[in-house]
C-alpha positions in Angstrom: 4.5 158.1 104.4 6.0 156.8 107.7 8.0 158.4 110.2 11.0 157.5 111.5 11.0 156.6 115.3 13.2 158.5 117.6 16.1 156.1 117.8 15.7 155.5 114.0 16.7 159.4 113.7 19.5 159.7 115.4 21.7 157.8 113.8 20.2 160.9 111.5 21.0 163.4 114.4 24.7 161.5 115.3 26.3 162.3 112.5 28.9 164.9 111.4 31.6 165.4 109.1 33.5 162.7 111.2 31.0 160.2 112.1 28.9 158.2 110.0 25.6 156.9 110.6 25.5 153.9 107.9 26.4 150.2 108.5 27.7 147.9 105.8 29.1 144.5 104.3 31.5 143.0 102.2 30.0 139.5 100.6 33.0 137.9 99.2 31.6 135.8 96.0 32.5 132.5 93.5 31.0 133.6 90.0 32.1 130.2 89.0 29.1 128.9 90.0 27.0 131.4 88.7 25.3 130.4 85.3 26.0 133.4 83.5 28.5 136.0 83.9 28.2 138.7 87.4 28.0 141.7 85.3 27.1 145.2 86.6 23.6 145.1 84.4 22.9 142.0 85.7 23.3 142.5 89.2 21.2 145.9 88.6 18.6 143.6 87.4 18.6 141.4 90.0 18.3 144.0 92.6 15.7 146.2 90.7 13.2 142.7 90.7 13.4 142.8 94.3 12.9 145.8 95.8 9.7 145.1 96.7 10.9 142.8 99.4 13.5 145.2 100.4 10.9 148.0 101.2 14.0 151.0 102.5 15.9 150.4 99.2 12.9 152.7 97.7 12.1 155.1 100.4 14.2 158.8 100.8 13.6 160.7 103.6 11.5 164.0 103.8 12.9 166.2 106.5 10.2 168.5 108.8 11.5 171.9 108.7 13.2 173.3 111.4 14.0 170.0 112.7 10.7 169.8 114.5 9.7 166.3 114.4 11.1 163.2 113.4 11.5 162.8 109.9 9.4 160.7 107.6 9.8 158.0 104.9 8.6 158.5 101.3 8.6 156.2 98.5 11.0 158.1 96.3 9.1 159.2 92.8 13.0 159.4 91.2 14.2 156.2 92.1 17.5 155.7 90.0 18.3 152.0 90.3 21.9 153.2 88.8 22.9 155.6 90.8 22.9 153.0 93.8 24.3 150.0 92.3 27.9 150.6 90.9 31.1 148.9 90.0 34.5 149.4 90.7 37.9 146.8 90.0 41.0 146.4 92.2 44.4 146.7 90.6 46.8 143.4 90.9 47.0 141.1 92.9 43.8 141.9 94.0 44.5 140.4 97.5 42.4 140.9 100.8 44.8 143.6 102.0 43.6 145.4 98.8 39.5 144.6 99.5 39.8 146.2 103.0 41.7 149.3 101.7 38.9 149.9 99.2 35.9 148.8 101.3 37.4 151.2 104.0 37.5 154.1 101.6 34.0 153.7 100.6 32.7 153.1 104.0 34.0 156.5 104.8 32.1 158.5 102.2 28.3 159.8 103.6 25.3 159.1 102.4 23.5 161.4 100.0 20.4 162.4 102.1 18.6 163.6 98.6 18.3 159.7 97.7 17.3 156.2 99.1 20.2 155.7 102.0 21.8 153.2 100.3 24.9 151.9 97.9 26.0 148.9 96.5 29.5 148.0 94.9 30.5 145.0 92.4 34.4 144.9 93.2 36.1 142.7 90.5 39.1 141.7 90.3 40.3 139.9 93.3 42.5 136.8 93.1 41.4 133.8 92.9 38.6 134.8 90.7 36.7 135.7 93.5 34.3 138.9 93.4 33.1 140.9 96.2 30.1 143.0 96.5 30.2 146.2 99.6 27.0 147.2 100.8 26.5 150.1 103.0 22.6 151.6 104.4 22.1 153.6 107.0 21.2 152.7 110.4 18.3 155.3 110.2 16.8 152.5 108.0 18.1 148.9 109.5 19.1 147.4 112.7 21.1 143.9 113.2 17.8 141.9 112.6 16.7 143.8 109.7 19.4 143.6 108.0 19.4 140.2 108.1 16.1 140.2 106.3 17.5 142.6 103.5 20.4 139.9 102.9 17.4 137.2 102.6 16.1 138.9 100.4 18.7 139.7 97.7 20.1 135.8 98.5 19.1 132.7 97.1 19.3 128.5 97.9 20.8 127.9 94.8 22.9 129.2 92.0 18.9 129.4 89.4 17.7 132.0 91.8 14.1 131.4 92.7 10.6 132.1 91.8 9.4 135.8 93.3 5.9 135.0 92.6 3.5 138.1 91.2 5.8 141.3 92.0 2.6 144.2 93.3 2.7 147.2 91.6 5.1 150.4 93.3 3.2 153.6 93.9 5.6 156.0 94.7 4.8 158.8 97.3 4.6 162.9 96.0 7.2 164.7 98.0 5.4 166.6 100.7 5.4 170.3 101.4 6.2 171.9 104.3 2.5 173.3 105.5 1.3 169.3 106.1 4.6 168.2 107.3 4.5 170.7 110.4 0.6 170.1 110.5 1.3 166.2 111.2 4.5 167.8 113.9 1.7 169.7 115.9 -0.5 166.6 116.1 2.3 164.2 117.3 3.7 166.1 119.4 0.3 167.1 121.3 0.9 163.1 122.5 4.8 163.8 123.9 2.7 164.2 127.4 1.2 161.5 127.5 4.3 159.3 126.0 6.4 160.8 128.6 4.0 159.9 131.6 4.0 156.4 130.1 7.8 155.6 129.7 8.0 157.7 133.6 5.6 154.6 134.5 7.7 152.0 132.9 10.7 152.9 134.6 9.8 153.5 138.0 8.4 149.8 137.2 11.9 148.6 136.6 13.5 150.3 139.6 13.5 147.2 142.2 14.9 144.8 139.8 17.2 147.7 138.7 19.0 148.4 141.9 19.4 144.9 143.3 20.7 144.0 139.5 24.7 142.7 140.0 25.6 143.7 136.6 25.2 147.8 137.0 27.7 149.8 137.7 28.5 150.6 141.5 26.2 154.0 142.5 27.6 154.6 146.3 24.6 156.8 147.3 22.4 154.4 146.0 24.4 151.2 147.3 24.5 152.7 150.7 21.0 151.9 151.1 20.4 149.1 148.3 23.6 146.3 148.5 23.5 144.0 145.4 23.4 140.6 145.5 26.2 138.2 144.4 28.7 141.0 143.1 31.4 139.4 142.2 35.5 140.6 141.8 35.2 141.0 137.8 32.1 143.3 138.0 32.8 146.1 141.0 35.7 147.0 138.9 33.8 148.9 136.5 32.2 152.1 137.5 30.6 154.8 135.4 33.3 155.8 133.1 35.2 153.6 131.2 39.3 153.3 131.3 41.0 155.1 128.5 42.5 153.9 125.5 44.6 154.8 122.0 41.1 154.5 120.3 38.9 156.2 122.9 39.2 160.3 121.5 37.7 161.6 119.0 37.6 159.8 115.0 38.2 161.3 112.0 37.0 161.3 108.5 39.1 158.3 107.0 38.4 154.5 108.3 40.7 151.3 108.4 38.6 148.1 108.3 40.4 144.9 108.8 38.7 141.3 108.6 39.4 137.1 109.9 37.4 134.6 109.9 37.5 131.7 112.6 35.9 128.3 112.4 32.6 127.8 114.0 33.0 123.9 115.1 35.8 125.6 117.0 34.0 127.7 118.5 31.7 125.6 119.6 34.0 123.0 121.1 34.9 125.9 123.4 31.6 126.8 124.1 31.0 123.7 125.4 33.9 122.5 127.2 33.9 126.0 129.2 30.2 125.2 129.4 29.6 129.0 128.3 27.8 130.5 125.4 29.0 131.5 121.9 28.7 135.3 122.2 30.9 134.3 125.7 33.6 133.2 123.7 33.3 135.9 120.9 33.7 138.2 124.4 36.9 135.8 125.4 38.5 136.1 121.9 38.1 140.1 122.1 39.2 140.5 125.3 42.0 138.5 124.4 42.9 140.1 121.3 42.2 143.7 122.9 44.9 142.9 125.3 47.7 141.7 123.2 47.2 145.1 121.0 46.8 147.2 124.4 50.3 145.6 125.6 51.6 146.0 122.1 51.1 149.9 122.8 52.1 150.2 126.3 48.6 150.8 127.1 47.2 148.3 129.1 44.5 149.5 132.3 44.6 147.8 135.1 40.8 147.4 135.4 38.7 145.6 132.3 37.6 147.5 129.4 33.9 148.1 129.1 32.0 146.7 126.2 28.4 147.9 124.8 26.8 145.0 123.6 24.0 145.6 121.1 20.4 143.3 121.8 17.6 143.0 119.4 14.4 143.7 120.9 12.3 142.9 118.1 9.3 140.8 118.8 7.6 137.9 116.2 5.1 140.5 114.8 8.2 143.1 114.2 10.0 140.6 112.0 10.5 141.3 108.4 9.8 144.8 109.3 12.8 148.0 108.8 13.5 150.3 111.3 15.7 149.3 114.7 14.3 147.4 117.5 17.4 147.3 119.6 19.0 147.9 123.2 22.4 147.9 124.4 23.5 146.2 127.8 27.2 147.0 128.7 29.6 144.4 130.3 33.5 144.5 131.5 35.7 142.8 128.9 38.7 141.5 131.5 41.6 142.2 129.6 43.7 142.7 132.7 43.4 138.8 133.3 46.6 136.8 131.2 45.4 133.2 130.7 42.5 132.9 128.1 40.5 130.7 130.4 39.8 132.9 133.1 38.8 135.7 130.9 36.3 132.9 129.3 34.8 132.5 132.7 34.8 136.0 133.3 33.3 137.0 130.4 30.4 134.5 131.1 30.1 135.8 134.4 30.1 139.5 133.3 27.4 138.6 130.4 25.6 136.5 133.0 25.1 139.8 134.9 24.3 142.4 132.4 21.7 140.0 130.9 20.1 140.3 134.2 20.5 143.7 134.5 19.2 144.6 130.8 16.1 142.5 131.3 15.2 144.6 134.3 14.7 147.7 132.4 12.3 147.6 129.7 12.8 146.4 126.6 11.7 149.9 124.8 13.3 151.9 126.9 16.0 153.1 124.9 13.6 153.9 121.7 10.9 155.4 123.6 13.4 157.6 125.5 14.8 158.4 122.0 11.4 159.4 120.5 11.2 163.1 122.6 14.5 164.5 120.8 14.1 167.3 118.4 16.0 166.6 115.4 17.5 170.4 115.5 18.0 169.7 118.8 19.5 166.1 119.1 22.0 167.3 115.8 23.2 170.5 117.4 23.7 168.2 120.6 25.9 165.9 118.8 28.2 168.3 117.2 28.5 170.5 120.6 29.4 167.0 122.2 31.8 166.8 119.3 33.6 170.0 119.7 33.6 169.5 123.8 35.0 166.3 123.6 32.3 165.0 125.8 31.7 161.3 124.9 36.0 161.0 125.0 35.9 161.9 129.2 32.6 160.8 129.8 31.7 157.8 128.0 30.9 154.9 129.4 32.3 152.0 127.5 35.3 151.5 125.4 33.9 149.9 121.8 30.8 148.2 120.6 31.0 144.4 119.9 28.3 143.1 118.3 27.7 139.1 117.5 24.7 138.4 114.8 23.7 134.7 113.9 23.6 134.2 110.2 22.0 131.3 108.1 24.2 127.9 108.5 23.6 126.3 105.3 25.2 127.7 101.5 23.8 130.7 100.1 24.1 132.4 96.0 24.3 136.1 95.0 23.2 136.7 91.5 23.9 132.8 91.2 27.7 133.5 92.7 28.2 131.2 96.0 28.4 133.5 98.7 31.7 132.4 100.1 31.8 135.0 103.2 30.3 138.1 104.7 32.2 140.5 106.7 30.5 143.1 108.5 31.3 147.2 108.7 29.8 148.7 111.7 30.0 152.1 112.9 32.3 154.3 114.8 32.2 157.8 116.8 33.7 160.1 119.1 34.9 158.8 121.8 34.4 155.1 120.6 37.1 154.6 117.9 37.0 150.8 116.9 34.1 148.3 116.7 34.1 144.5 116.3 31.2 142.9 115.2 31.1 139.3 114.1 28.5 137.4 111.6 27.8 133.5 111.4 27.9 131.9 108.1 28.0 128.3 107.4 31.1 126.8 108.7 32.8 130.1 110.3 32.5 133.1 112.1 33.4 135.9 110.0 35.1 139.3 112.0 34.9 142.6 110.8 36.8 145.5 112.4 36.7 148.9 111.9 38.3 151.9 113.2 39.5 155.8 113.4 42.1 155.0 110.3 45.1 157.1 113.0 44.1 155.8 116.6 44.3 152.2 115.3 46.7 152.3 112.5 47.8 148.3 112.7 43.8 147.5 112.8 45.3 144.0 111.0 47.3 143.0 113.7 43.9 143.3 116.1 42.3 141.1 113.6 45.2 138.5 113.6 44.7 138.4 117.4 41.3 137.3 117.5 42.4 134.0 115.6 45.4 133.5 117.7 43.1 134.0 120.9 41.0 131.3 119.7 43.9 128.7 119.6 45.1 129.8 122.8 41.1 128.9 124.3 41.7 125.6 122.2 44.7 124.9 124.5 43.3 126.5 127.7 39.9 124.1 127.1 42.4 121.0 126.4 39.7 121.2 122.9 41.7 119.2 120.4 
């Protein structure tokens, strides 16, 4: 057995019948090059002769009564390979309109909780002869990084597949009563002192650094006595509560998910005339696109938007390991600036600044202050913040956008060239859209999902993000 960390449960504890605690992808597929048919048995197969290097594909959760302590894994004794690994067609045309519909759909069904927290689609019958293939697990069980390593795993160099060696031998785990679960619950949490005094420690560590930091938002009291160095214009216009938006109240069951995909050399050539970073112009292009669709609406703020920007933490000897090892430093996304090149070199600037302010604090910070919610606790927190409203008047950024480098060099599913991937993210109350990006090969690959009512034309946001990009091109005089 092992137990889930405190920020691993509560993406547990977050959700409700609204919100959703599971991550996904669409991997958009040529079976041409595959050198037998992409069948539903076959891809069953090729999943069930790796689980063994995809370690959360196997385990289920075992809940401590009452909500006590943090959950644990086990390695599920009635592991039903086809329960999680299903197949569904799309009616003609079969066009991409059609694939976000259907990936939407299933990305707003929960996760059964009796079963590994995972599913897997085959989607036939998209034009072109293309295949797609949705995956959705849990955040409980992955982070950025981690998923990464799940995609290595079921991926190969070339359309043969590869050789997995001597596969070890599964032991599953016996389900565990409740007498030893709240046994281990009394032991851990007879360390919670000592935890506590340690992550007091850590912070009060931080503190200097903390208050001097240019990126953090403006605390008067504290200010009075502390000034910051080198604030700049962009950055004092955020404060501790973000503007509001259309998507900023609370979600609802049903999902829209919309996708583009932009070319990397492109990218780059921006990058480097504006002498900024990638994940700078991924800010640009959103704070670009965010703008158009905010005018669009009639709901434009004067002051920037306020973007929570997720940041692996993971260290050498956590890699290849499940579980999240991530932060989040928040930045303003200057969409009240109109020409594309000064919201690149505000968006460096703003990055610039929470990059210093995030690596003031420590890197476990959030997970360690995570780790002293009760379950019981932490989910009845949730669903009172739900019914309050809370996170829609309080929160303090507008949407998650989330960049992750993927490999650069041509990849095979089941022998099918893996043509794209387009991430689904999350949503909540309060934060209604997300826009995360992946890296593969040539391109960068945008997914976007959202609240299927406060973002209705999610399609047009994602047609934006490509039309940002050649406005940068022209801005950068990048040919």
């Amino acid at each position: 057995m092992q137990q889930l960390t405190g920020l691993d449960a509560a993406f547990l504890a977050m959700e409700t019948s609204s919100v959703y605690g599971h991550v996904g992808s669409v991997c958009v597929i040529d079976p041409s090059t595959a050198p037998e048919p992409l069948t539903l048995e076959r891809l069953q197969t090729l999943i069930s002769q790796r689980l063994h290097l995809v370690p959360p594909f196997r385990r289920r959760l075992a809940e401590v009564p009452f909500g006590f302590d943090q959950p644990y894994w086990i390695e599920d004794p009635d592991f039903d390979i086809e329960f999680h690994v299903r197949e569904l067609a799309l009616p003609a045309p079969g066009d991409d309109k059609q694939l976000a519909e259907q990936a939407a759909r299933l990305h707003a069904r929960q996760l059964d909780r009796r079963r590994p927290l995972w599913e897997l689609y085959l989607i036939s019958g998209l034009s072109g002869g293309r295949m797609a293939i949705y995956t959705k697990v849990h955040h409980a069980a992955i982070d950025g990084v981690s998923g990464n390593d799940i995609l290595a795993a079921v991926l190969d160099l070339t359309p043969e597949g590869r050789d997995l060696g001597d596969v070890p031998d599964w032991q599953c785990d016996k389900v565990p009563g409740s007498i030893p679960l709240l046994a281990r619950s009394v032991m851990s949490l007879a360390y919670q002192p000592v935890r506590a005094a340690r992550v007091g420690a850590s912070v009060v560590r931080s503190l200097p650094g903390l208050a001097v930091s240019p990126g953090r938002p403006k605390l008067p009291v504290v200010d009075r006595f502390l000034p910051r160095r080198g604030e700049s214009a962009v950055l004092s216009q955020t404060g501790l509560r973000a503007p509001r938006t259309p998507f900023n109240r609370p979600v609802g069951p049903h999902r829209r998910w919309a996708f583009c995909t932009v070319p990397l050399a492109d990218v780059k050539a921006v990058k480097k005339a504006g002498g900024a970073t990638v994940n700078d112009v991924v800010m640009a292009l959103c704070a670009g696109a965010l703008r158009r669709w905010l005018v669009d609406h009639g709901a434009l703020p004067d002051g920037p938007l306020v973007a929570a920007v997720p940041v692996s933490v993971r260290s050498e000897e956590e890699k290849g390991k499940g579980g999240n090892r991530v932060s989040t430093m928040t930045a303003p996304l200057p969409t009240h600036l109109g020409e594309a090149d000064e919201r690149l070199v505000h968006c460096h600037e703003a990055m610039r600044a929470a990059k210093e302010q995030h690596g003031a604090l420590p890197a476990d910070l959030l997970s360690d202050v995570t780790q002293f919610a009760m379950p019981a606790l932490a989910g009845q927190a949730a669903r009172m913040a739900a019914r309050l409203r809370l996170v829609e008047w309080l929160s303090p950024f507008n949407l998650i956008i989330s960049n992750v480098p993927g490999p650069n060099i041509p990849l095979y599913y089941a022998g099918a060239r893996l043509v794209s991937y387009y991430p689904l993210s999350a949503i909540a109350d309060g934060q209604g859209l997300n826009i995360t990006v992946m890296s593969y090969e040539d391109g960068m690959h945008f997914g976007l999902i959202a609240d299927r009512d406060l973002v209705p034309d999610l399609d047009r946001l994602a047609g934006y993000l490509v039309d940002e990009l050649d406005e940068l091109k022209k801005a950068m005089s990048v040919a």
